[in-house]
C-alpha positions as YAML, in Angstrom:
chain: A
units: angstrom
residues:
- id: 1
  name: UNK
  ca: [14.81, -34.74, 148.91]
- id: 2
  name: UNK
  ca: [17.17, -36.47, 151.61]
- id: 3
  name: UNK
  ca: [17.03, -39.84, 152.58]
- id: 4
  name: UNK
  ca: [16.21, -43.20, 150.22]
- id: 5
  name: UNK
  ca: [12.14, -42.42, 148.78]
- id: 6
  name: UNK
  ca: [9.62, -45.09, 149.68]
- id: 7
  name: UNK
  ca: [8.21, -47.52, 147.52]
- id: 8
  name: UNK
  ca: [4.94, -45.46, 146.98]
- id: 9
  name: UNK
  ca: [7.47, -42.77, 145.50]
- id: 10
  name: UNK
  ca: [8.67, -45.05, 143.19]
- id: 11
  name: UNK
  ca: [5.13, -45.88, 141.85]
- id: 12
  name: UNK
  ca: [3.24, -43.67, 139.65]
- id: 13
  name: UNK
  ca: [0.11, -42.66, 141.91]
- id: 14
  name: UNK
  ca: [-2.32, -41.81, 139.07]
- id: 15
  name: UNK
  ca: [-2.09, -45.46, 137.79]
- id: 16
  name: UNK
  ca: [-4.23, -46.74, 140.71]
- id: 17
  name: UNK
  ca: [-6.84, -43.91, 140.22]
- id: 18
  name: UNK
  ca: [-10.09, -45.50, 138.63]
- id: 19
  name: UNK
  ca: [-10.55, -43.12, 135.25]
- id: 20
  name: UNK
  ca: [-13.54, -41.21, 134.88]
- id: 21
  name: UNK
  ca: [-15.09, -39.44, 132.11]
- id: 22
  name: UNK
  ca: [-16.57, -35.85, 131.40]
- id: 23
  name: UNK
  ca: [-17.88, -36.88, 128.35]
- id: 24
  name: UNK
  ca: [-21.83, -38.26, 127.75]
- id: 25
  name: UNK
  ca: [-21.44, -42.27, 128.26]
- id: 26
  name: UNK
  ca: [-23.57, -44.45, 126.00]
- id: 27
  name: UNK
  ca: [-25.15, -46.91, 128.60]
- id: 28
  name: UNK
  ca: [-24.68, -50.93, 127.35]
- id: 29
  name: UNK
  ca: [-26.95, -52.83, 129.94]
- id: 30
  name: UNK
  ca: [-26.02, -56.30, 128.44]
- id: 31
  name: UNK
  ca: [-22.47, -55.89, 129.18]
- id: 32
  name: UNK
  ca: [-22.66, -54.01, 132.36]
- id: 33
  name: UNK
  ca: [-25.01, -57.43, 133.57]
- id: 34
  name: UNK
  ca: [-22.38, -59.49, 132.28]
- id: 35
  name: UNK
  ca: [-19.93, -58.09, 134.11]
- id: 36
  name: UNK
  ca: [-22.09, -58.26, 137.35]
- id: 37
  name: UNK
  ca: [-22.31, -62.03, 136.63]
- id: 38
  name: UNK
  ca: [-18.57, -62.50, 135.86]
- id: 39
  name: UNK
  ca: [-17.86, -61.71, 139.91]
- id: 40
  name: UNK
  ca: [-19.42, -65.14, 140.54]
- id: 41
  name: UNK
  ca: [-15.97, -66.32, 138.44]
- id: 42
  name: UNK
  ca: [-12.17, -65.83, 139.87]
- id: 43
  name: UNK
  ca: [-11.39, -64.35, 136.47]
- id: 44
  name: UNK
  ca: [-12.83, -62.23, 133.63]
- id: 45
  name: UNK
  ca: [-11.71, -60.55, 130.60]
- id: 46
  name: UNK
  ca: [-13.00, -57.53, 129.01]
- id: 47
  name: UNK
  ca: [-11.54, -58.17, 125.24]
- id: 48
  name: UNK
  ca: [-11.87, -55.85, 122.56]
- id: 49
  name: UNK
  ca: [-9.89, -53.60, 119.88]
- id: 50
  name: UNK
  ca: [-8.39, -50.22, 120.79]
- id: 51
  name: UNK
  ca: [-10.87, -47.45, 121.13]
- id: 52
  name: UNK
  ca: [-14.16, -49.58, 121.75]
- id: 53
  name: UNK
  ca: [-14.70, -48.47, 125.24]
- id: 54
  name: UNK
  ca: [-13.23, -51.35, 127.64]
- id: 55
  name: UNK
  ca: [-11.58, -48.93, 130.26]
- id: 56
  name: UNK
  ca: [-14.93, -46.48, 130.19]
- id: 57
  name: UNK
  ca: [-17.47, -49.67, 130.54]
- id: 58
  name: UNK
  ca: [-15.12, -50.80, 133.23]
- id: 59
  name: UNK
  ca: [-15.20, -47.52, 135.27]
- id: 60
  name: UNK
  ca: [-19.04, -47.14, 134.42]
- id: 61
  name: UNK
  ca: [-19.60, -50.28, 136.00]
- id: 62
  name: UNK
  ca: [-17.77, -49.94, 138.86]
- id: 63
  name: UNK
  ca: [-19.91, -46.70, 139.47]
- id: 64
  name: UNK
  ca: [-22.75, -48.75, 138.96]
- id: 65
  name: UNK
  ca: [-22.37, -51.58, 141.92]
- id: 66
  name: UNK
  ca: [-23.85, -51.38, 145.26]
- id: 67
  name: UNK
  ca: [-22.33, -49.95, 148.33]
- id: 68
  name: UNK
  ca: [-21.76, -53.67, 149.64]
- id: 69
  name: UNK
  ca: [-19.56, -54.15, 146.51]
- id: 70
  name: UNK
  ca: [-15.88, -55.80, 146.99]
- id: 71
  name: UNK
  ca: [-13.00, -53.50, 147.57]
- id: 72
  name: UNK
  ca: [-11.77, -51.98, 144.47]
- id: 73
  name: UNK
  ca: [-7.98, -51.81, 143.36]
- id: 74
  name: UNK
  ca: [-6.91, -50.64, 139.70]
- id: 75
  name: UNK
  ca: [-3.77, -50.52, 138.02]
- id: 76
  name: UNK
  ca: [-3.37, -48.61, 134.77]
- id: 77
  name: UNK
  ca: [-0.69, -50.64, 132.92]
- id: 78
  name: UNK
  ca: [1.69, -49.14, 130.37]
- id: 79
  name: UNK
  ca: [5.06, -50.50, 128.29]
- id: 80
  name: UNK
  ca: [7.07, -49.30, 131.52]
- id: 81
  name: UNK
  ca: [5.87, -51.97, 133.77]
- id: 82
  name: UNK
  ca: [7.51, -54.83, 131.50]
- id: 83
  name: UNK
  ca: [9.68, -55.84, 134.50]
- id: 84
  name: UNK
  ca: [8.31, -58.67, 137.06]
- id: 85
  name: UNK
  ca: [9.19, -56.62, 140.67]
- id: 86
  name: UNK
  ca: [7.84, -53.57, 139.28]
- id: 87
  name: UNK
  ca: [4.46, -54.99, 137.65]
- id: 88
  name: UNK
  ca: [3.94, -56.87, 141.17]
- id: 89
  name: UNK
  ca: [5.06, -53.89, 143.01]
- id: 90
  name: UNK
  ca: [2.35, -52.16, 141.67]
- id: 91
  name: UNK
  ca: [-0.08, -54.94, 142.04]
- id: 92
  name: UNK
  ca: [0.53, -55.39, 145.76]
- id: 93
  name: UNK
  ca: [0.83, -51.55, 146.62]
- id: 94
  name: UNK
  ca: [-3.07, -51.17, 144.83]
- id: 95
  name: UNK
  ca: [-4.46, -53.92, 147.05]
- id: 96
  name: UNK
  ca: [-2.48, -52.88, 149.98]
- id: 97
  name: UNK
  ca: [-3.99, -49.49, 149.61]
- id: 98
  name: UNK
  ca: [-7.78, -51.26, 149.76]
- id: 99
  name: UNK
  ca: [-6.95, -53.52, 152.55]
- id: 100
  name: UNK
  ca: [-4.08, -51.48, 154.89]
- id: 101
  name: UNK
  ca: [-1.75, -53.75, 156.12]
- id: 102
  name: UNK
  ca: [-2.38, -56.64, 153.87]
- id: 103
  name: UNK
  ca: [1.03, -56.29, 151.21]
- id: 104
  name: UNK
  ca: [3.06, -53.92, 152.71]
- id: 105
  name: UNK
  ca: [5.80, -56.38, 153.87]
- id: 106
  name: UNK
  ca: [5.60, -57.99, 151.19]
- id: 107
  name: UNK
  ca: [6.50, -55.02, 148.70]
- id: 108
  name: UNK
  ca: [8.92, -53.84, 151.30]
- id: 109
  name: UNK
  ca: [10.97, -57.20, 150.26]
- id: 110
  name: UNK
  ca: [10.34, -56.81, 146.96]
- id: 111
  name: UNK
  ca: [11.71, -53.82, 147.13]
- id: 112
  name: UNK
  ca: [14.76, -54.71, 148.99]
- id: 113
  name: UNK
  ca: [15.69, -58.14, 146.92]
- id: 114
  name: UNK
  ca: [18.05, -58.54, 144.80]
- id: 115
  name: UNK
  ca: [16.46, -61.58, 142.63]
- id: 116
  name: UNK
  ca: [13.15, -62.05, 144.88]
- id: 117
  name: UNK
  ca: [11.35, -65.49, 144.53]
- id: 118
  name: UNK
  ca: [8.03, -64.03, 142.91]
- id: 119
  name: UNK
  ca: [6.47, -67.71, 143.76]
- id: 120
  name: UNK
  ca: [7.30, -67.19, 147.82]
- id: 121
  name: UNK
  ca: [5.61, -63.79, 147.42]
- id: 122
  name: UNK
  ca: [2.20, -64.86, 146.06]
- id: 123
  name: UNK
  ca: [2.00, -67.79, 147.89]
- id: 124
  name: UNK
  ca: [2.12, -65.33, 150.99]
- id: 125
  name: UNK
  ca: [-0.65, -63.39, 148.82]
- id: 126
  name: UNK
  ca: [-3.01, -66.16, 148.24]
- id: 127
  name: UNK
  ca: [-2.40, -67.19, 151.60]
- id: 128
  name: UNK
  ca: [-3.02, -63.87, 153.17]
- id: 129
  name: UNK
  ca: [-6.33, -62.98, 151.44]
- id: 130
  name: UNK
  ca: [-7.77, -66.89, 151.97]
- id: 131
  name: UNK
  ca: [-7.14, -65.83, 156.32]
- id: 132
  name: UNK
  ca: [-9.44, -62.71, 155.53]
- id: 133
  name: UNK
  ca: [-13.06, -62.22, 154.89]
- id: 134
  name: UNK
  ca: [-12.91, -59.23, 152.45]
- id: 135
  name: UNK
  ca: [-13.87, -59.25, 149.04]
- id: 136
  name: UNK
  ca: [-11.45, -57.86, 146.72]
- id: 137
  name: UNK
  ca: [-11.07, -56.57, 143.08]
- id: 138
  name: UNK
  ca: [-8.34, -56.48, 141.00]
- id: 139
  name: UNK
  ca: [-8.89, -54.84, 137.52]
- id: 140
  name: UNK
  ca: [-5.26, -54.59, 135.38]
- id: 141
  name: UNK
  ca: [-6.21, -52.08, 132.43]
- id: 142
  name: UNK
  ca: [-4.20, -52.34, 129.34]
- id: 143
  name: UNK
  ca: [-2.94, -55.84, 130.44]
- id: 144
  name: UNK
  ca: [-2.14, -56.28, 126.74]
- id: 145
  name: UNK
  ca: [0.89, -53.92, 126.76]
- id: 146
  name: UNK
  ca: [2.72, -56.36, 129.33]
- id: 147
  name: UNK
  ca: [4.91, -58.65, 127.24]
- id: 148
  name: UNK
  ca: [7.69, -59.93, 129.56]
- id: 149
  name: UNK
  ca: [6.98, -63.93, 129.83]
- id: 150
  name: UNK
  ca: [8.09, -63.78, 133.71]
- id: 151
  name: UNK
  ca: [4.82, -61.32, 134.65]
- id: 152
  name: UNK
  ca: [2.45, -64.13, 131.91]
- id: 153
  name: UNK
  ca: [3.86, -66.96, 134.20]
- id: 154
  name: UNK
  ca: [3.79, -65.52, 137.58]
- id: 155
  name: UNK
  ca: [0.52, -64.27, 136.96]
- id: 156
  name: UNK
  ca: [-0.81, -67.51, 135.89]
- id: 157
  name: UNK
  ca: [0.33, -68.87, 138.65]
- id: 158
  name: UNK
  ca: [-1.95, -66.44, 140.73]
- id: 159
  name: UNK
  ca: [-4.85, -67.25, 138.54]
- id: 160
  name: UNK
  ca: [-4.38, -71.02, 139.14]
- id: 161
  name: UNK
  ca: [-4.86, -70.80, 142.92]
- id: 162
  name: UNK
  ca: [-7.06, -67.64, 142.99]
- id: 163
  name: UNK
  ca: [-8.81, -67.76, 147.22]
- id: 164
  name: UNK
  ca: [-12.56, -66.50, 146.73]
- id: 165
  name: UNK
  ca: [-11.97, -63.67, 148.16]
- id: 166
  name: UNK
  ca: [-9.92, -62.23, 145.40]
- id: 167
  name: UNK
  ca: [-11.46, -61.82, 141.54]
- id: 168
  name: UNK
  ca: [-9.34, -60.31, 138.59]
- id: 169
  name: UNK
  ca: [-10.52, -58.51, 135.52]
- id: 170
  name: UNK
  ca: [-8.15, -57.82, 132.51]
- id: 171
  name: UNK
  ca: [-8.49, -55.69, 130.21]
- id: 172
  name: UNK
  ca: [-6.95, -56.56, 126.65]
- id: 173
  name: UNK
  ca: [-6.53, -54.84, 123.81]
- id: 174
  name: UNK
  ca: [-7.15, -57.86, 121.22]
- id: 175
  name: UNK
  ca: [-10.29, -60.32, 121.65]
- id: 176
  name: UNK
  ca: [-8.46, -62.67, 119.28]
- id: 177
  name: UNK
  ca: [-7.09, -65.98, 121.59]
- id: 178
  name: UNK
  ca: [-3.64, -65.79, 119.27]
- id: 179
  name: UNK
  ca: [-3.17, -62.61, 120.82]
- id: 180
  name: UNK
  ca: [-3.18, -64.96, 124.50]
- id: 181
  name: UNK
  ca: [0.06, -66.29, 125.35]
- id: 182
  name: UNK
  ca: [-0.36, -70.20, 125.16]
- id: 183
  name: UNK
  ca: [0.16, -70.78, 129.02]
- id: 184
  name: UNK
  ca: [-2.37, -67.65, 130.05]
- id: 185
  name: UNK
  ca: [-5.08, -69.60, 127.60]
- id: 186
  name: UNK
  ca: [-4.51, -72.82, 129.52]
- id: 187
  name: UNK
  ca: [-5.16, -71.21, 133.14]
- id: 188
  name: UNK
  ca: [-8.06, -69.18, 131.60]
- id: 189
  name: UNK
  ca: [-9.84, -72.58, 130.01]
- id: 190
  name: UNK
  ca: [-9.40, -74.16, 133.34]
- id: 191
  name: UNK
  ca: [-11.01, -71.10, 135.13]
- id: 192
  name: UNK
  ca: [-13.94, -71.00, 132.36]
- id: 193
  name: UNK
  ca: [-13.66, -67.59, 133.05]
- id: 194
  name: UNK
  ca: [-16.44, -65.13, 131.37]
- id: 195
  name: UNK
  ca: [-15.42, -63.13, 127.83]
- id: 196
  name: UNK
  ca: [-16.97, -59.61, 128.18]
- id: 197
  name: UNK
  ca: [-16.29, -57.75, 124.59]
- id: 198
  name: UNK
  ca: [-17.47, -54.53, 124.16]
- id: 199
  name: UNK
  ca: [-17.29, -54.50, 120.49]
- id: 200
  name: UNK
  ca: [-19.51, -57.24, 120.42]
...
């Protein structure tokens, strides 16, 4: 392949594909309605052990809403996205690819920084989505295997100043809060955002 690859073939393209299963789901009614009440909250997490079903409720839902629902973007997370431009690269490219137009600058400089200033970037973000009128949301699956403190902090900062029109679900592994890095629990009090636990 000649020439430098773009920044969508540096990203993993099944990790924004929503999963779906062939398998015969067990419907949960109570948590499917709590997650339809959680959009009227910036922020929700779905919080349970491994193997209880948080990616499959997640996708069931989402097959669930109404054609009027927001605009969807997913990002499977794995131990490979531990580094800040990459996670965010990601990120942006997945709402980009809802909303054409709306990140692609921005991950171009990403891309093309040496040391970029993550807080310039999602300021441009959060300013970007508060000019528009779309609804938009963000699920980060797995969000539990990201453990570099630079993606916690920059991500909290996001969560902090959250326009309406963008709401973020993470899915974690662990519903225990010592399993919440202390500055992630702050931003979540102060967002009273919803707990949905499907081992519950």
């Amino acid at each position: 392949m000649e020439g430098s690859p773009s920044f969508h073939d540096q990203l993993l393209a099944t990790k924004f594909f929503i999963p779906s299963s062939s398998h015969t789901l067990i419907l949960r009614p109570r948590l499917i309605e709590l997650l339809n009440m959680s959009l009227e909250c910036p922020l929700t997490l779905v919080s349970a052990p491994a193997g209880f079903g948080k990616t499959t409720l997640l996708s069931t839902w989402i097959q669930s809403l109404p054609p009027e629902r927001p605009r969807i973007a997913w990002v499977s997370l794995d131990e490979g996205d531990n580094e800040s431009v990459l996670f965010w690269m990601y990120v942006l490219t997945a709402l980009d690819s809802e909303l054409p137009g709306l990140c692609t600058e921005l991950v171009t400089y990403l891309q093309t920084q040496q040391a970029p200033p993550l807080r310039s970037v999602l300021q441009t973000l959060i300013n970007r989505l508060a000019e528009g009128s779309e609804q938009l949301l963000l699920i980060l699956d797995d969000y539990h295997l990201v453990a570099e403190q630079a993606i916690h902090t920059s991500l909290t900062y996001l969560v902090e100043h959250l326009p309406p029109q963008l709401h973020l679900i993470l899915a974690n592994c662990s519903c225990d809060e010592r399993g919440i890095a202390p500055g992630r629990r702050e931003a979540y009090t102060r967002c009273k955002c919803p707990l949905v636990a499907p081992g519950s």
